[in-house]
DOKE-764079 format. One line per 5 residues: number of its first residue (from 1); their letters; for each residue x, y, z negated of N, C-alpha, C, O. Coordinates in pm, 1 decimal, always signed. Each point is the difference from the previous one (the first is absolute). Layout:
DOKE-764079
NUM) A) X/Y/Z/X/Y/Z/X/Y/Z/X/Y/Z  ... .
//
This chain:
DOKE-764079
1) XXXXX) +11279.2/+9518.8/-11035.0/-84.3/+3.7/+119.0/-107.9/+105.0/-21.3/-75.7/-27.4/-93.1  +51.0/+138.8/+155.9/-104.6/+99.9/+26.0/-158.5/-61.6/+49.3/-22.7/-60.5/+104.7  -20.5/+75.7/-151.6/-157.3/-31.1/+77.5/-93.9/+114.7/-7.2/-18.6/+71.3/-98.6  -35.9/-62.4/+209.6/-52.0/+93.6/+47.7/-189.7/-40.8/+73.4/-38.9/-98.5/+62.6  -41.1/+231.5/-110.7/-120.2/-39.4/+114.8/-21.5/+118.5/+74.2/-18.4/+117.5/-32.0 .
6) XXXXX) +28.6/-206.4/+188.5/-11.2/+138.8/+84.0/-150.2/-23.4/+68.9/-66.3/-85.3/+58.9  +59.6/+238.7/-114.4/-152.8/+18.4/+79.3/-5.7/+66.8/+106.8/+69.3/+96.1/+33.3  -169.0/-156.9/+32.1/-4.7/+0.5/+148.0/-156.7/+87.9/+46.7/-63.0/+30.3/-101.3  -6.7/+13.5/+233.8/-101.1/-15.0/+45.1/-8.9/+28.8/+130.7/+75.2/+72.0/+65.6  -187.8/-142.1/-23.8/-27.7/-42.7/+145.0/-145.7/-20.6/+35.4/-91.1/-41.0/-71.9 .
11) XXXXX) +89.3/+76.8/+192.6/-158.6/-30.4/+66.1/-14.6/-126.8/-65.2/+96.3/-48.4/-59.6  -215.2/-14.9/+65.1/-85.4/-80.7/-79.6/+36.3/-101.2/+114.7/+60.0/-97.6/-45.2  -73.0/+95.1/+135.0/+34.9/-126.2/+92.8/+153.4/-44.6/+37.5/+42.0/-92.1/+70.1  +20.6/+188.4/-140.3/+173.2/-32.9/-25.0/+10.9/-80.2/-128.2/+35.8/-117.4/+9.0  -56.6/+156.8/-98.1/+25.0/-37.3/-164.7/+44.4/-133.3/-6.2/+109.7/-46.1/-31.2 .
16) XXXXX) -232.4/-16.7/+72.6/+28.0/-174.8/-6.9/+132.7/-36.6/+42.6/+93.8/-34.4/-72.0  -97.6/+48.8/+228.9/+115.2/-23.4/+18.2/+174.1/+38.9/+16.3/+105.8/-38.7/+49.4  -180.6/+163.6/-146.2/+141.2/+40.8/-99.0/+65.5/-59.3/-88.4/+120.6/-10.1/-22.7  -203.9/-25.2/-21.3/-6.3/-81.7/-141.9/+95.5/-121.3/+29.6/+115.0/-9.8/-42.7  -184.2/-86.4/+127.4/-13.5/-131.4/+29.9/+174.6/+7.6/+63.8/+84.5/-84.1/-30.7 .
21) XXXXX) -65.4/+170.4/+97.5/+125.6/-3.4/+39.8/+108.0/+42.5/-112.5/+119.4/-29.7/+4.0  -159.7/+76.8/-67.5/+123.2/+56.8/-139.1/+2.2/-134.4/-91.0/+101.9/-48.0/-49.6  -216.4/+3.1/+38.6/-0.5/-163.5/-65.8/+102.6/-102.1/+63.4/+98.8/-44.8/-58.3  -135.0/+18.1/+176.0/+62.9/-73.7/+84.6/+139.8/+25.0/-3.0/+79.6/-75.4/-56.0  -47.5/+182.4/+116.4/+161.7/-0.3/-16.8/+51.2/+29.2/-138.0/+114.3/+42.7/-16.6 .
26) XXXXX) -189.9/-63.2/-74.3/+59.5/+5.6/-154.4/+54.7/+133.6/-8.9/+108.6/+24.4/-52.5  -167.0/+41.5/+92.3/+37.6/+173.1/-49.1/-73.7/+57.6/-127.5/+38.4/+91.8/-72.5  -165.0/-175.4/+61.6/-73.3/+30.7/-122.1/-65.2/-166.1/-23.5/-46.4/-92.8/+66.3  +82.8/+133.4/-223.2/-56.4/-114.8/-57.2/-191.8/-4.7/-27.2/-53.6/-109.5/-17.2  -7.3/+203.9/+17.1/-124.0/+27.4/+24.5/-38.5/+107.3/+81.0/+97.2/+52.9/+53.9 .
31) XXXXX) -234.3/+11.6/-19.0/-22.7/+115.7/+71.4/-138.7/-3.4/-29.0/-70.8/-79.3/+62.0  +5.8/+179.9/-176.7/-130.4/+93.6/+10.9/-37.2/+31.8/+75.5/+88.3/+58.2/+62.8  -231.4/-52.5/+15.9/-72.0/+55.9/+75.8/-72.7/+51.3/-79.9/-43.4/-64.4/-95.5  -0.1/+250.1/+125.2/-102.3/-1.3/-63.3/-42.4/+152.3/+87.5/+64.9/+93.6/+46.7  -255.1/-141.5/-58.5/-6.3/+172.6/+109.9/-7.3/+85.9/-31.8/+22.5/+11.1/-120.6 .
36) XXXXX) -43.0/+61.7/+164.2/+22.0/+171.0/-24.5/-33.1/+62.4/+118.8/+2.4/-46.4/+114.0  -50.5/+216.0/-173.6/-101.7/+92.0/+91.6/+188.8/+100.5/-7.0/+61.2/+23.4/-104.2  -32.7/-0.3/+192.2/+136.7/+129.9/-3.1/-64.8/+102.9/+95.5/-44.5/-15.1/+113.8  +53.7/+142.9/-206.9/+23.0/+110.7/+64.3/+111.3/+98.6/-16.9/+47.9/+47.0/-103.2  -12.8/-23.3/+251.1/+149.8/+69.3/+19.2/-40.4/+79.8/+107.5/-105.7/+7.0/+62.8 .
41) XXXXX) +221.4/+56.4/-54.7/-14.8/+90.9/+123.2/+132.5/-0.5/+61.9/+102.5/+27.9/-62.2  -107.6/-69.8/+223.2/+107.8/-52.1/+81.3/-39.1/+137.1/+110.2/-115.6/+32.7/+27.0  +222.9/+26.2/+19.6/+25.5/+51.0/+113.1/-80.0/+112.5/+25.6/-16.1/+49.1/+111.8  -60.3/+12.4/-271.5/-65.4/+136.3/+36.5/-141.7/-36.9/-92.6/-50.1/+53.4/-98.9  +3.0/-202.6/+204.2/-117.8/-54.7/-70.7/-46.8/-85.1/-157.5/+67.3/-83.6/-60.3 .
46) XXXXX) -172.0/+125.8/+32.0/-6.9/-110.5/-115.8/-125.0/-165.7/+84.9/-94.7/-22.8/+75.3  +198.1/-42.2/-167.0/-38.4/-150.2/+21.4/-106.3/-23.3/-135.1/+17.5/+56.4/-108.0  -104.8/-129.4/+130.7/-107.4/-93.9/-74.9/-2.8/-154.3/+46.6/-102.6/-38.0/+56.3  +234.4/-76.8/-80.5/-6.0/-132.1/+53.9/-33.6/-73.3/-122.4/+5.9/+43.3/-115.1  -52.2/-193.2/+165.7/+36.5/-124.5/-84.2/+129.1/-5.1/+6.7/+56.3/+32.1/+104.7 .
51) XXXXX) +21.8/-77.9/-227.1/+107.9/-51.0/+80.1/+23.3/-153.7/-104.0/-83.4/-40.3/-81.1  +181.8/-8.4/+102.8/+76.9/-124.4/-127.7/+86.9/+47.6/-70.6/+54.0/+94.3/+57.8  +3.2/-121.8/-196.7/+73.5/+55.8/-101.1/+48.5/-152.5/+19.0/-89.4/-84.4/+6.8  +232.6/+38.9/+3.0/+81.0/-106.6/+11.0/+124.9/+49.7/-134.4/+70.3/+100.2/-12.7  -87.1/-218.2/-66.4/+134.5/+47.2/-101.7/+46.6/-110.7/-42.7/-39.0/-64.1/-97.6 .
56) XXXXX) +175.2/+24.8/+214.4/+81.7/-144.5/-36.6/+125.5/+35.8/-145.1/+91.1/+77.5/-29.2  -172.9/-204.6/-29.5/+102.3/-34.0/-81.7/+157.0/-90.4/+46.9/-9.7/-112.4/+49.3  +180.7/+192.9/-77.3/+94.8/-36.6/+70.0/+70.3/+65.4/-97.7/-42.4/+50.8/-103.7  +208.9/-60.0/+167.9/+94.8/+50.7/-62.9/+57.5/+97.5/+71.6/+13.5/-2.5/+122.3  +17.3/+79.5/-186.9/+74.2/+158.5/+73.5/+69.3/-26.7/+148.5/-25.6/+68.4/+99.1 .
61) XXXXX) +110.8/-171.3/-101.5/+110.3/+22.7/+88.7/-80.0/-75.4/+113.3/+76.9/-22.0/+93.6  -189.2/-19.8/-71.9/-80.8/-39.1/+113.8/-74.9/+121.6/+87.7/-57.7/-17.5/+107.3  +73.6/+155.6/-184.1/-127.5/+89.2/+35.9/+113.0/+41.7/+189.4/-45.7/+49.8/+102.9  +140.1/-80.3/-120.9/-17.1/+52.6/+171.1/-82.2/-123.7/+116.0/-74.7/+27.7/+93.8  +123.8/-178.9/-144.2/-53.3/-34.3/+66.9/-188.1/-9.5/-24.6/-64.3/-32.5/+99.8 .
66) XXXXX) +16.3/+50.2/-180.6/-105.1/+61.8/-16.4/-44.0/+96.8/+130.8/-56.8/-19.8/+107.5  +101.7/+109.3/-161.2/-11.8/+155.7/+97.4/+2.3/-76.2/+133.6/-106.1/-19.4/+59.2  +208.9/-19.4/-15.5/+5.9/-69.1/+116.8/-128.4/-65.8/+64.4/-74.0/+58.0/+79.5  +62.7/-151.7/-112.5/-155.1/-96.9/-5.4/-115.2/+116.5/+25.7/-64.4/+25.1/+101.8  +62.7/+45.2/-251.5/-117.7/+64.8/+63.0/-6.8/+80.4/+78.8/-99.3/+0.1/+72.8 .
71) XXXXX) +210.4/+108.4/-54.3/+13.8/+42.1/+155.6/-29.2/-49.5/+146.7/-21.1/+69.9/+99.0  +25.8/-232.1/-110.5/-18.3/-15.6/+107.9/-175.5/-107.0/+34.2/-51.3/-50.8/+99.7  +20.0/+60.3/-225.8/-122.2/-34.0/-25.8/-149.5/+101.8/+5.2/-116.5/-35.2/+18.9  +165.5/+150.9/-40.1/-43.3/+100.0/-23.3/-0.7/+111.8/+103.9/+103.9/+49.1/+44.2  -270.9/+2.3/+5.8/-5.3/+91.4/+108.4/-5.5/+119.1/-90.0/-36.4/+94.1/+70.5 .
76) XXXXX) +48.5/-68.9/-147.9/+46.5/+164.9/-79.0/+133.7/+75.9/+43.5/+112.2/-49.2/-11.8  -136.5/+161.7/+57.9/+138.1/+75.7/+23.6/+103.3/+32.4/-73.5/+115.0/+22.5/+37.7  -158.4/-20.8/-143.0/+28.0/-15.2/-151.0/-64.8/-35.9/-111.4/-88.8/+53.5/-66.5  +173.3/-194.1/+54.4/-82.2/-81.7/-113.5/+72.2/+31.9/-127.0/+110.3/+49.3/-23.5  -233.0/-104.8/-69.3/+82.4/+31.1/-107.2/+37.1/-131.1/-43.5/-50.7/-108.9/+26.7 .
81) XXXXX) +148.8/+139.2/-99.0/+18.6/-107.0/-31.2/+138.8/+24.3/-141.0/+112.2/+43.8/+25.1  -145.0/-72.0/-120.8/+41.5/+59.1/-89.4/+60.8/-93.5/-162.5/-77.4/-79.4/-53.4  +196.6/+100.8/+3.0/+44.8/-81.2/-69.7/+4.3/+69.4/-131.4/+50.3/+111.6/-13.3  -125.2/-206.6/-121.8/-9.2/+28.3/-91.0/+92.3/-105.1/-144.2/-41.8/-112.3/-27.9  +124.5/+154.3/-22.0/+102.6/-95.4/-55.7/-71.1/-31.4/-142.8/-39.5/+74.9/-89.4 .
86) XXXXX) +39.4/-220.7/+105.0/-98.8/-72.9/-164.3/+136.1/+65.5/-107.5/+115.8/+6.0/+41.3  -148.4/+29.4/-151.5/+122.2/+25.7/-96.9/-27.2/-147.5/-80.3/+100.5/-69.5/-15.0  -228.1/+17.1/-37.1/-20.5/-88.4/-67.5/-45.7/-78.3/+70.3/+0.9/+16.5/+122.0  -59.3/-135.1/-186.7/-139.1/-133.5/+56.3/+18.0/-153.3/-79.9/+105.8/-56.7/-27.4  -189.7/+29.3/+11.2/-32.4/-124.2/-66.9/+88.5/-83.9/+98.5/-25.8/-26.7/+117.4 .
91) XXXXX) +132.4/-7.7/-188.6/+158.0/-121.3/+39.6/-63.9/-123.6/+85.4/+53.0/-38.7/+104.1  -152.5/-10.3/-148.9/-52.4/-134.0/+112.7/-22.2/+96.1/+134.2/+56.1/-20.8/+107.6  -133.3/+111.8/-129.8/-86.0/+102.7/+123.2/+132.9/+7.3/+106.0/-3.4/-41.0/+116.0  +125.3/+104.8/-185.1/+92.0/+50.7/+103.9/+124.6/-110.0/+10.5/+99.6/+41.1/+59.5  -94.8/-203.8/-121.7/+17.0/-103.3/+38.5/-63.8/-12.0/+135.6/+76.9/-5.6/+96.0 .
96) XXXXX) -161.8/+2.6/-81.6/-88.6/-90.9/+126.6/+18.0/+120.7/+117.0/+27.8/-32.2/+115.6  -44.2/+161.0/-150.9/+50.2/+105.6/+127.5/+158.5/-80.0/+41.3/+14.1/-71.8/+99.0  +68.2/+95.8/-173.9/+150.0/-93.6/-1.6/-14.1/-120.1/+131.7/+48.7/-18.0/+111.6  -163.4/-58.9/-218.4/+34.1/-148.6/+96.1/-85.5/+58.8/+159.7/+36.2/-26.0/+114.7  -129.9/+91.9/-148.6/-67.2/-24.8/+152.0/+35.1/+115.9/+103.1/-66.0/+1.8/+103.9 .
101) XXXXX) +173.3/+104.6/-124.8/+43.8/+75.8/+71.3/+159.4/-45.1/+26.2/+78.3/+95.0/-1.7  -24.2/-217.1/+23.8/+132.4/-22.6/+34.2/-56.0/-30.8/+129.6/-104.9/-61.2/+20.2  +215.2/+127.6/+99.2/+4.1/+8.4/+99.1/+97.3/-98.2/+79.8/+120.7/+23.7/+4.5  -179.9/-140.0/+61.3/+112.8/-117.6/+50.6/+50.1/+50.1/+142.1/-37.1/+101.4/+59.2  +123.8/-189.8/-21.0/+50.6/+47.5/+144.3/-37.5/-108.0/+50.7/+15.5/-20.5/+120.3 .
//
């Protein structure tokens, strides 16, 4: 089994309930909030925002429905949203990703 943490970010009044929804449908077994100042430059201009740094802990083969979720959670034209593959982790740690990211019907 692959496990993976994909990091995410979003306006500050999205985050939460990014989160809360990747929990819920067991797509991630946890989800970091944490803030952050981003500067980028979109469409010519440079940006100076708050934004949220979101980085759910999950397993690889969840990141589309991931993507999914936050696509439709998310007013960014392009979000990021981005998958980083654990090579290692403390065996209880990626036990409990296991148990709390199975997805029921």
């Amino acid at each position: 089994m692959g496990y993976a943490d994909v990091y995410i970010t979003a306006k500050p009044k999205e985050a939460k309930k990014i989160a809360k929804e990747l929990v819920k449908k067991k797509l991630a077994a946890c989800v970091n909030i944490i803030p952050c100042r981003s500067i980028y430059s979109w469409k010519g201009k440079i940006f100076d925002e708050k934004e949220r740094v979101l980085i759910a802990k999950t397993k690889s083969s969840l990141f589309k429905d991931i993507e999914k979720t936050v696509k439709q959670l998310c007013s960014y034209d392009v979000p990021c949203i981005l998958l980083s593959r654990i090579e290692k982790g403390n065996l209880p740690y990626l036990k409990w990703i296991e148990e709390e990211t199975k997805v029921t019907s």
